[in-house]
FIKOLKE-891455 format. One record per residue (C-alpha): residue number from 1; x, y, z. Coordinates in steps of 0.02 Angstrom, whole numbers. Layout:
N
<drenpa><num>NUM</num><u>X</u><v>Y</v><w>Z</w></drenpa>
...
% end
This chain:
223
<drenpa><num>1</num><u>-2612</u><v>-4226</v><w>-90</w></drenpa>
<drenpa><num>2</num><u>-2692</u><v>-4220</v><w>69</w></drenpa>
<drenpa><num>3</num><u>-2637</u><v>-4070</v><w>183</w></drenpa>
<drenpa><num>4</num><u>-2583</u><v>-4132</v><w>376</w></drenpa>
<drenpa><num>5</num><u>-2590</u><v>-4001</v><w>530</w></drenpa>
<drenpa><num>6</num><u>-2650</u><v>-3979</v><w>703</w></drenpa>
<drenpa><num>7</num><u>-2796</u><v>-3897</v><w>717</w></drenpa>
<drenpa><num>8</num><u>-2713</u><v>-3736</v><w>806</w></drenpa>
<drenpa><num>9</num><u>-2560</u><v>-3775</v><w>678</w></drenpa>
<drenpa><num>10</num><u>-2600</u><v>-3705</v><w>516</w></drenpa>
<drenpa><num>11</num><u>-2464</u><v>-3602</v><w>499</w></drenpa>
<drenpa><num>12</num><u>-2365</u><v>-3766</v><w>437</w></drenpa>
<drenpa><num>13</num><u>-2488</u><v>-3842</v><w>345</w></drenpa>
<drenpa><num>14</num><u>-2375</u><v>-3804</v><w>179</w></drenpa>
<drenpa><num>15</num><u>-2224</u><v>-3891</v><w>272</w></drenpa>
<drenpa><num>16</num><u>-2262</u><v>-4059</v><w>272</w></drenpa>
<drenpa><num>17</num><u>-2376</u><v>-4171</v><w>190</w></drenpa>
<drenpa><num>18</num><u>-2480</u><v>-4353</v><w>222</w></drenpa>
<drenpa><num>19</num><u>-2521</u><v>-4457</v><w>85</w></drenpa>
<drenpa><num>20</num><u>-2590</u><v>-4616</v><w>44</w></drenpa>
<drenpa><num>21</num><u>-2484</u><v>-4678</v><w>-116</w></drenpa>
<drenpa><num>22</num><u>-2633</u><v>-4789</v><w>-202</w></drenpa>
<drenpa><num>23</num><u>-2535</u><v>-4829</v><w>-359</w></drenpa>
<drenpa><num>24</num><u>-2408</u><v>-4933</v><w>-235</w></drenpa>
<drenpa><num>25</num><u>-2452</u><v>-5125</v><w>-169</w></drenpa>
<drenpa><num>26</num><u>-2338</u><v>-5132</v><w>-22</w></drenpa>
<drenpa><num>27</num><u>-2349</u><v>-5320</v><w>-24</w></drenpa>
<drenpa><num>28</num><u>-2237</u><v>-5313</v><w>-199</w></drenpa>
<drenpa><num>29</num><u>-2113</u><v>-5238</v><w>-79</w></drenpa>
<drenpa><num>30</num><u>-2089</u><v>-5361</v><w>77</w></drenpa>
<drenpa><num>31</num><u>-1975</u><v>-5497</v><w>6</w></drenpa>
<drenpa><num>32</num><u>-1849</u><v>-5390</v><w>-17</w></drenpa>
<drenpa><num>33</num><u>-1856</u><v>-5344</v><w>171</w></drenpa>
<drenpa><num>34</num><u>-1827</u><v>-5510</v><w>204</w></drenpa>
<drenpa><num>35</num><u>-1620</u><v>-5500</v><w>153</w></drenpa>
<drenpa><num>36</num><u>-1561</u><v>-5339</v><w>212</w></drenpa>
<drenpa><num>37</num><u>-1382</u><v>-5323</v><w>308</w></drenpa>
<drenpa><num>38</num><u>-1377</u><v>-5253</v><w>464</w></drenpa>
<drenpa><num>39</num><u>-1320</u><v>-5089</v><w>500</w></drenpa>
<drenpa><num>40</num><u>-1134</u><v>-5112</v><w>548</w></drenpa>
<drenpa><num>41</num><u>-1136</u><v>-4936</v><w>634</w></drenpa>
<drenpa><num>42</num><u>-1290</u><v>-4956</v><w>748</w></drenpa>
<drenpa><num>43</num><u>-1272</u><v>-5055</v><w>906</w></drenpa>
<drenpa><num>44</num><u>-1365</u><v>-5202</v><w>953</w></drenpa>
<drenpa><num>45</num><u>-1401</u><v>-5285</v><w>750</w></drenpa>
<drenpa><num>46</num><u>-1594</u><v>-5234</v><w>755</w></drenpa>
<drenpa><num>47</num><u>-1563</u><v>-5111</v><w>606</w></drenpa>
<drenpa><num>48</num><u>-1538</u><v>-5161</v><w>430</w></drenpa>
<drenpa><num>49</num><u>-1523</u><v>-5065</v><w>296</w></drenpa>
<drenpa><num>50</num><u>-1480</u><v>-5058</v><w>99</w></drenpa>
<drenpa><num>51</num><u>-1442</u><v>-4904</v><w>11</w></drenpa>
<drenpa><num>52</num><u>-1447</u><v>-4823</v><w>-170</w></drenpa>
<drenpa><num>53</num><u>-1461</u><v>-4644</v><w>-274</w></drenpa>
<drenpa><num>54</num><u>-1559</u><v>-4592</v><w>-410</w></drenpa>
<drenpa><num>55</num><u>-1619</u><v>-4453</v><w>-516</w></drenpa>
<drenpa><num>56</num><u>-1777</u><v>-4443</v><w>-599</w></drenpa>
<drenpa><num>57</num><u>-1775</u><v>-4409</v><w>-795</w></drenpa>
<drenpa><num>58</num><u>-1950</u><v>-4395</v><w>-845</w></drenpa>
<drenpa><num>59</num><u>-2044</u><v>-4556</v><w>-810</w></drenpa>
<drenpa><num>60</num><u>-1896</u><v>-4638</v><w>-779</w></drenpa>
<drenpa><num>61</num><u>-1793</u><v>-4676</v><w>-635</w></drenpa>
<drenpa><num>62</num><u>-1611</u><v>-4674</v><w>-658</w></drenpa>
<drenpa><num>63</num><u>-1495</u><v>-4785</v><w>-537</w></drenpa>
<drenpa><num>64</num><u>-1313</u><v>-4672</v><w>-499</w></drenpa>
<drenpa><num>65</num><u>-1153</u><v>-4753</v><w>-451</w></drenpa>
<drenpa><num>66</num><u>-1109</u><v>-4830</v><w>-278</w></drenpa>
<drenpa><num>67</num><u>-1083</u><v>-4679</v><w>-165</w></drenpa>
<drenpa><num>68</num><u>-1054</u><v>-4670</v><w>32</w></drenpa>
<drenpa><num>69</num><u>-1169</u><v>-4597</v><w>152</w></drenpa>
<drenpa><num>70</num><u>-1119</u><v>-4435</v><w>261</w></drenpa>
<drenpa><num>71</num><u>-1194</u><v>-4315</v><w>382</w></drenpa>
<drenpa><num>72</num><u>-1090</u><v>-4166</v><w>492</w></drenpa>
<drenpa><num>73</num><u>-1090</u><v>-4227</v><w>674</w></drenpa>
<drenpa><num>74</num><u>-1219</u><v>-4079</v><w>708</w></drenpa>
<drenpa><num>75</num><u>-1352</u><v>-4161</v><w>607</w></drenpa>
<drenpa><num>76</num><u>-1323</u><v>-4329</v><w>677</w></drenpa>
<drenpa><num>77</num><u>-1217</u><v>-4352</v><w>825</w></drenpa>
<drenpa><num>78</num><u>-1226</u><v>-4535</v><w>855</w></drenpa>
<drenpa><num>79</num><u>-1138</u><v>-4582</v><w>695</w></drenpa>
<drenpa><num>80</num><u>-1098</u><v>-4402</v><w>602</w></drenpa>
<drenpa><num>81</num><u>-937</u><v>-4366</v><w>529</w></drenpa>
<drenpa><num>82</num><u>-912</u><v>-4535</v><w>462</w></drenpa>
<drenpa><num>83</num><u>-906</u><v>-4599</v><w>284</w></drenpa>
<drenpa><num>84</num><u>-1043</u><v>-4739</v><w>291</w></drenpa>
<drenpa><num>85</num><u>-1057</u><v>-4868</v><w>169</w></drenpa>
<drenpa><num>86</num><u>-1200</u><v>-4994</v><w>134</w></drenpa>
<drenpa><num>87</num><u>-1251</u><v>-5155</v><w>47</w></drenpa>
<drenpa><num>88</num><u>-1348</u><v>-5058</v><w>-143</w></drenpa>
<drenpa><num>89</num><u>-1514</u><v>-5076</v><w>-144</w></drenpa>
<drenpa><num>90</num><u>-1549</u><v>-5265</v><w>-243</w></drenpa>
<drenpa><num>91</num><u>-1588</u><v>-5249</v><w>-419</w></drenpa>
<drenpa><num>92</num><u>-1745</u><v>-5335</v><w>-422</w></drenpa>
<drenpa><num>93</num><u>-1817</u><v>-5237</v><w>-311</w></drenpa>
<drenpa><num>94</num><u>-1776</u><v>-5064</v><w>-410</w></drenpa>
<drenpa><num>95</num><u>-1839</u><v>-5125</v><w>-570</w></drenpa>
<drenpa><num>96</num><u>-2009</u><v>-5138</v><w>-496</w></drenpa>
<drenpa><num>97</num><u>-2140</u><v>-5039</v><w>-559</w></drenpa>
<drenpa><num>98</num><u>-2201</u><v>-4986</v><w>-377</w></drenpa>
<drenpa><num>99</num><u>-2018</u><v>-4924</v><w>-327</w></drenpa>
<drenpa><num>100</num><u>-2033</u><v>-4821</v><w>-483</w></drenpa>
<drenpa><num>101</num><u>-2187</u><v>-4753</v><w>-431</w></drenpa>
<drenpa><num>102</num><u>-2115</u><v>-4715</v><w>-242</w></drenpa>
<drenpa><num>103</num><u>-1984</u><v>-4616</v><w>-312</w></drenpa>
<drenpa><num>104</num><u>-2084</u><v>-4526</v><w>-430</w></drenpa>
<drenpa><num>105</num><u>-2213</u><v>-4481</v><w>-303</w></drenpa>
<drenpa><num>106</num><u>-2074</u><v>-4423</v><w>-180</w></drenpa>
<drenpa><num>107</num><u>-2003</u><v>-4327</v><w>-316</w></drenpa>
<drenpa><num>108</num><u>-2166</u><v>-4254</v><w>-408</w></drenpa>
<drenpa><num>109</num><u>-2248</u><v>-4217</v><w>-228</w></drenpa>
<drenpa><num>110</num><u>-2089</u><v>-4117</v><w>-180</w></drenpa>
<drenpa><num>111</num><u>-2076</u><v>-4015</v><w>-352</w></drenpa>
<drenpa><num>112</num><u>-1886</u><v>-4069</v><w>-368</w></drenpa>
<drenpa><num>113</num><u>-1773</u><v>-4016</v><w>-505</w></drenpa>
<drenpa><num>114</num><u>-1752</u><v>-4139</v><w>-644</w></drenpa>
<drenpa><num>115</num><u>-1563</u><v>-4168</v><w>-590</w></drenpa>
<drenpa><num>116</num><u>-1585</u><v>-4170</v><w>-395</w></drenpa>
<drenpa><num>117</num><u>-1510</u><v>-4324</v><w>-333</w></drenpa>
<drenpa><num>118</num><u>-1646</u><v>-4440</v><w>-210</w></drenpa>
<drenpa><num>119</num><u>-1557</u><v>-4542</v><w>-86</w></drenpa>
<drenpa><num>120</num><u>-1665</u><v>-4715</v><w>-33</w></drenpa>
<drenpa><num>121</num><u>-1632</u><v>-4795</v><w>121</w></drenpa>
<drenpa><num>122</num><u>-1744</u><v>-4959</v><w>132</w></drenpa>
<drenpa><num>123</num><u>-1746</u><v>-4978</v><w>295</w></drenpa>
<drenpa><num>124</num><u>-1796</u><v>-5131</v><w>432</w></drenpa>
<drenpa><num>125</num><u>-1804</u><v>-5115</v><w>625</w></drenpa>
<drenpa><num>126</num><u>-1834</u><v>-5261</v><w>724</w></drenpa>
<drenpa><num>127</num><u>-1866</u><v>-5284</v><w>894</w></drenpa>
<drenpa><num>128</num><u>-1907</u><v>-5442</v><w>1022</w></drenpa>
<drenpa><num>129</num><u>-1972</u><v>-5477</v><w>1181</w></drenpa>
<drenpa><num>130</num><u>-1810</u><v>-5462</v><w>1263</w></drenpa>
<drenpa><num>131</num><u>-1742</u><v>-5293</v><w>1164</w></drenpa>
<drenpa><num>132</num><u>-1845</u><v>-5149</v><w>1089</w></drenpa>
<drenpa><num>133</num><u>-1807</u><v>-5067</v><w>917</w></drenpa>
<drenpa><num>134</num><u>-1755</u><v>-4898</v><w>893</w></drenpa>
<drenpa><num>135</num><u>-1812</u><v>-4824</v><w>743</w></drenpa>
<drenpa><num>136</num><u>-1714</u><v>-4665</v><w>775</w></drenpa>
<drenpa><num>137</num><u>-1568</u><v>-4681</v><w>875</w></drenpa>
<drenpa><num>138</num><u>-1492</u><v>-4512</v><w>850</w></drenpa>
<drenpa><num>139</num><u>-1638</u><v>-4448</v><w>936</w></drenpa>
<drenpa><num>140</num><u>-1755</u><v>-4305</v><w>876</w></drenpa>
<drenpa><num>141</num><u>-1651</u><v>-4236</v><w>726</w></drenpa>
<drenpa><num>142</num><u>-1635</u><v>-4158</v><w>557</w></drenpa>
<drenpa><num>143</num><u>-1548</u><v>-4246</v><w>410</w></drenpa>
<drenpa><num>144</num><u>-1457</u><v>-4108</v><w>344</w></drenpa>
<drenpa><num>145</num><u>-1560</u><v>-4119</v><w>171</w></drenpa>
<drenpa><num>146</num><u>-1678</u><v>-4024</v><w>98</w></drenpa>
<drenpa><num>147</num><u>-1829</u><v>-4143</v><w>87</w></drenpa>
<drenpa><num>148</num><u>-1885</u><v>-4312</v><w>176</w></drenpa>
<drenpa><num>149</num><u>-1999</u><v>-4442</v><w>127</w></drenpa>
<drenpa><num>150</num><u>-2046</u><v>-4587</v><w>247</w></drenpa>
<drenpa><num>151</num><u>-2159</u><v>-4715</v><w>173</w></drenpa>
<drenpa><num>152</num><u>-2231</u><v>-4850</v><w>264</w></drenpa>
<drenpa><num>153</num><u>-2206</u><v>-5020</v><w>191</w></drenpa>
<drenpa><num>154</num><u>-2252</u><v>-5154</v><w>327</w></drenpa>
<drenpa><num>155</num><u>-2281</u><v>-5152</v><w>515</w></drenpa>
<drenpa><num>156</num><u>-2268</u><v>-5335</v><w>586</w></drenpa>
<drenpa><num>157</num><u>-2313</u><v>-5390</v><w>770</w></drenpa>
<drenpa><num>158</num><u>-2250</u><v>-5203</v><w>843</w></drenpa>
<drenpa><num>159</num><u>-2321</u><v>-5077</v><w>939</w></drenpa>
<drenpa><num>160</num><u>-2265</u><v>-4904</v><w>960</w></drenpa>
<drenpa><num>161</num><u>-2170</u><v>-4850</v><w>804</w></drenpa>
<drenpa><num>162</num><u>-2240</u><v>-4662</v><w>811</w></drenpa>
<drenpa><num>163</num><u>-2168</u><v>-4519</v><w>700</w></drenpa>
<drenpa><num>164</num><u>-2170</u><v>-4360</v><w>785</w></drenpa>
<drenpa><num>165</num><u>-2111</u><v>-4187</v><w>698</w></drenpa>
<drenpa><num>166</num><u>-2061</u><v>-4036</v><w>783</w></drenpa>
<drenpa><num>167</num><u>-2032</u><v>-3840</v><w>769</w></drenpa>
<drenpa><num>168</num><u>-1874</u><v>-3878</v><w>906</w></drenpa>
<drenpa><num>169</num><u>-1822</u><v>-3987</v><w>1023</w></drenpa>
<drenpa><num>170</num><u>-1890</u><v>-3932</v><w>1175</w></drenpa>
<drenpa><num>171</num><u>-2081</u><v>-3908</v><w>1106</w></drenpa>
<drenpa><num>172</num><u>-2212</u><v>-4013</v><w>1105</w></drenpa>
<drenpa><num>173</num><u>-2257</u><v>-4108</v><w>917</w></drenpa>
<drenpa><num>174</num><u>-2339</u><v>-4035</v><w>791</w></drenpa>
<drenpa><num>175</num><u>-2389</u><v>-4200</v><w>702</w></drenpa>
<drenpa><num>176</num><u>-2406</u><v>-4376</v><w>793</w></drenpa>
<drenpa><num>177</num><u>-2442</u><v>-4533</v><w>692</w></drenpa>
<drenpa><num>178</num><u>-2425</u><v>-4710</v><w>653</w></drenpa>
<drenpa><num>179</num><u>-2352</u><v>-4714</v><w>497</w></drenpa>
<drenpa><num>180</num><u>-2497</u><v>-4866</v><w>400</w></drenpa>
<drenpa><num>181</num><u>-2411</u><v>-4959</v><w>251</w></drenpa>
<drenpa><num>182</num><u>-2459</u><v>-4846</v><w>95</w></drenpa>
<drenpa><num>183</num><u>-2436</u><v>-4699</v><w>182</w></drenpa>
<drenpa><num>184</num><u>-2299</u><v>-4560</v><w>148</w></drenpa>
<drenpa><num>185</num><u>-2234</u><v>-4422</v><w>258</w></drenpa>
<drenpa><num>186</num><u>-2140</u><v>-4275</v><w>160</w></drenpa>
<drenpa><num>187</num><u>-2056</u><v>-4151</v><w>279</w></drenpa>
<drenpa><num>188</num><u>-1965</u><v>-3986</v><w>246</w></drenpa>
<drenpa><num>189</num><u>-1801</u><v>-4033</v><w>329</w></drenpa>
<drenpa><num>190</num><u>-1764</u><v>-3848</v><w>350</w></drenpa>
<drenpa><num>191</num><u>-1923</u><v>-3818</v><w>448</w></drenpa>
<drenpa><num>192</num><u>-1953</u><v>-3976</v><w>566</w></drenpa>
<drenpa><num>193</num><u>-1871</u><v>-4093</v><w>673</w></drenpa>
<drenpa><num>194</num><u>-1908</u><v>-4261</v><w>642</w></drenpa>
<drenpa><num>195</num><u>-1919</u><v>-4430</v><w>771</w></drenpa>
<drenpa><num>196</num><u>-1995</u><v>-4584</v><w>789</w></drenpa>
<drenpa><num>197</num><u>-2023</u><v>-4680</v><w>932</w></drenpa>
<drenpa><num>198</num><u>-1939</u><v>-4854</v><w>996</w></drenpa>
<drenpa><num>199</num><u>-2049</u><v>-5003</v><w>943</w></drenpa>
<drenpa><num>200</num><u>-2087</u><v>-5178</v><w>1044</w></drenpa>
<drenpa><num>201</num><u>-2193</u><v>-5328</v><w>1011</w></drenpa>
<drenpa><num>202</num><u>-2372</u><v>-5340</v><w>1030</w></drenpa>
<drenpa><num>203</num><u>-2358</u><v>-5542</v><w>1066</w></drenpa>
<drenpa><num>204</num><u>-2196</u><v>-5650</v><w>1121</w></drenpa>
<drenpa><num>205</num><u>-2101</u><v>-5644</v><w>936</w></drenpa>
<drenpa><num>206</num><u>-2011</u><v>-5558</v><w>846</w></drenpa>
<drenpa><num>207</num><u>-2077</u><v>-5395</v><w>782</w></drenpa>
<drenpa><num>208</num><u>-2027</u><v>-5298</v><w>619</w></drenpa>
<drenpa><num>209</num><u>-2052</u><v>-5091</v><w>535</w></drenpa>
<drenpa><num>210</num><u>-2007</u><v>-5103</v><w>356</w></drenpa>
<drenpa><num>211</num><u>-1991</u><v>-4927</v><w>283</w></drenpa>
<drenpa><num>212</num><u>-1909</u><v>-4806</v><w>120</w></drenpa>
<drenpa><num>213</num><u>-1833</u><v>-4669</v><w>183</w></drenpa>
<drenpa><num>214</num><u>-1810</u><v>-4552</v><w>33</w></drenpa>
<drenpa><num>215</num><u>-1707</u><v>-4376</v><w>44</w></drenpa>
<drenpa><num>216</num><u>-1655</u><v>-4249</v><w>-97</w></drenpa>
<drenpa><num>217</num><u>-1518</u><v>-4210</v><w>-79</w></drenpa>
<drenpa><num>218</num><u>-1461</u><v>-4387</v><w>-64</w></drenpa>
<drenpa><num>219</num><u>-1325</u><v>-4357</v><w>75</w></drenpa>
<drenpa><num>220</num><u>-1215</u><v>-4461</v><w>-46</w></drenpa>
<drenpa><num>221</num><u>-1032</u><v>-4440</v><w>-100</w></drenpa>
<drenpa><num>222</num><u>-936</u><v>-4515</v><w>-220</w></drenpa>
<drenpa><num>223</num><u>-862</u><v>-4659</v><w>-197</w></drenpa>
% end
């Protein structure tokens, strides 16, 4: 795994991590960005979203029961203290081989305990030339978990779309990228802050960030 820092940063080198997943052909992935609902409890229907749990046994990847999503208002305070509930994440898409591998990596990379739940939240942001996207609308943020992955799947006719981590709030970054499809971003949730900025087309169309957003614990209840 390649180790991520700032040159004057290396006290958090340990803290978060950038790697390139080469077992993982994102193209496998985009069809089933193609037919995801929108978020019902974002403003403005440039978010969609689809969302499952696992656990890993093994090698193999083991799909839980339908649970609702919730976070304390203090973690997020644009939608917190409410029992969300999306669309599950389509079949076909989690019997893929390269899903399997995602989770695995997410899971392996982060040393997680054989039973520890993994929340994945595929994820689409769109934007146009009349109305940006907001990848982050909460602002910068924890999750209230223990560990984050973000993988890059597709980046389509955008600009901007930068992922930014912080010590707190009112510092500058410690890590600044474009997130390129392949890549994936595990965090310490404990230790950073996490963001990423508003995206807008690079030509007059419609422009589109397809991403996994994977977290252990899952953030899921029962339903």
């Amino acid at each position: 795994m390649q180790k991520v820092w700032e040159a004057t940063e290396l006290e958090y080198a340990f803290l978060f991590t950038l790697r390139k997943v080469n077992s993982i052909n994102t193209e496998g992935f985009k069809p089933f960005f193609n037919n995801l609902p929108v978020d019902p409890y974002i403003k403005g229907d440039y978010r969609l979203r689809r969302l499952s749990r696992f656990i890993v046994s093994g090698d193999r990847v083991i799909k839980l029961p339908h649970g609702y999503l919730f976070q304390p208002k203090e973690y997020n305070p644009l939608v917190g203290d409410i029992k969300r509930e999306f669309t599950e994440l389509d079949d076909g898409l989690v019997e893929l081989d390269i899903f399997k591998h995602l989770v695995l990596a997410f899971s392996d990379s982060c040393k997680l305990h054989p039973e520890a739940e993994i929340g994945a939240h595929q994820i689409r942001t769109t934007c146009s030339p009349d109305n940006m996207g907001n990848p982050a609308p909460e602002g910068i943020h924890r999750d209230g978990t223990d560990f984050i992955g973000i993988f890059s799947v597709d980046r389509e006719n955008i600009q901007g779309g930068e992922t930014h981590l912080y010590t707190a709030k009112k510092e500058k970054p410690v890590f600044s990228k474009i997130l390129n499809p392949g890549e994936l971003l595990l965090v310490n949730d404990h230790d950073f802050l996490h963001f990423t900025t508003p995206i807008k087309p690079e030509i007059e169309a419609q422009g589109t960030r397809d991403v996994f957003v994977l977290t252990s614990p899952s953030l899921l209840i029962e339903a």
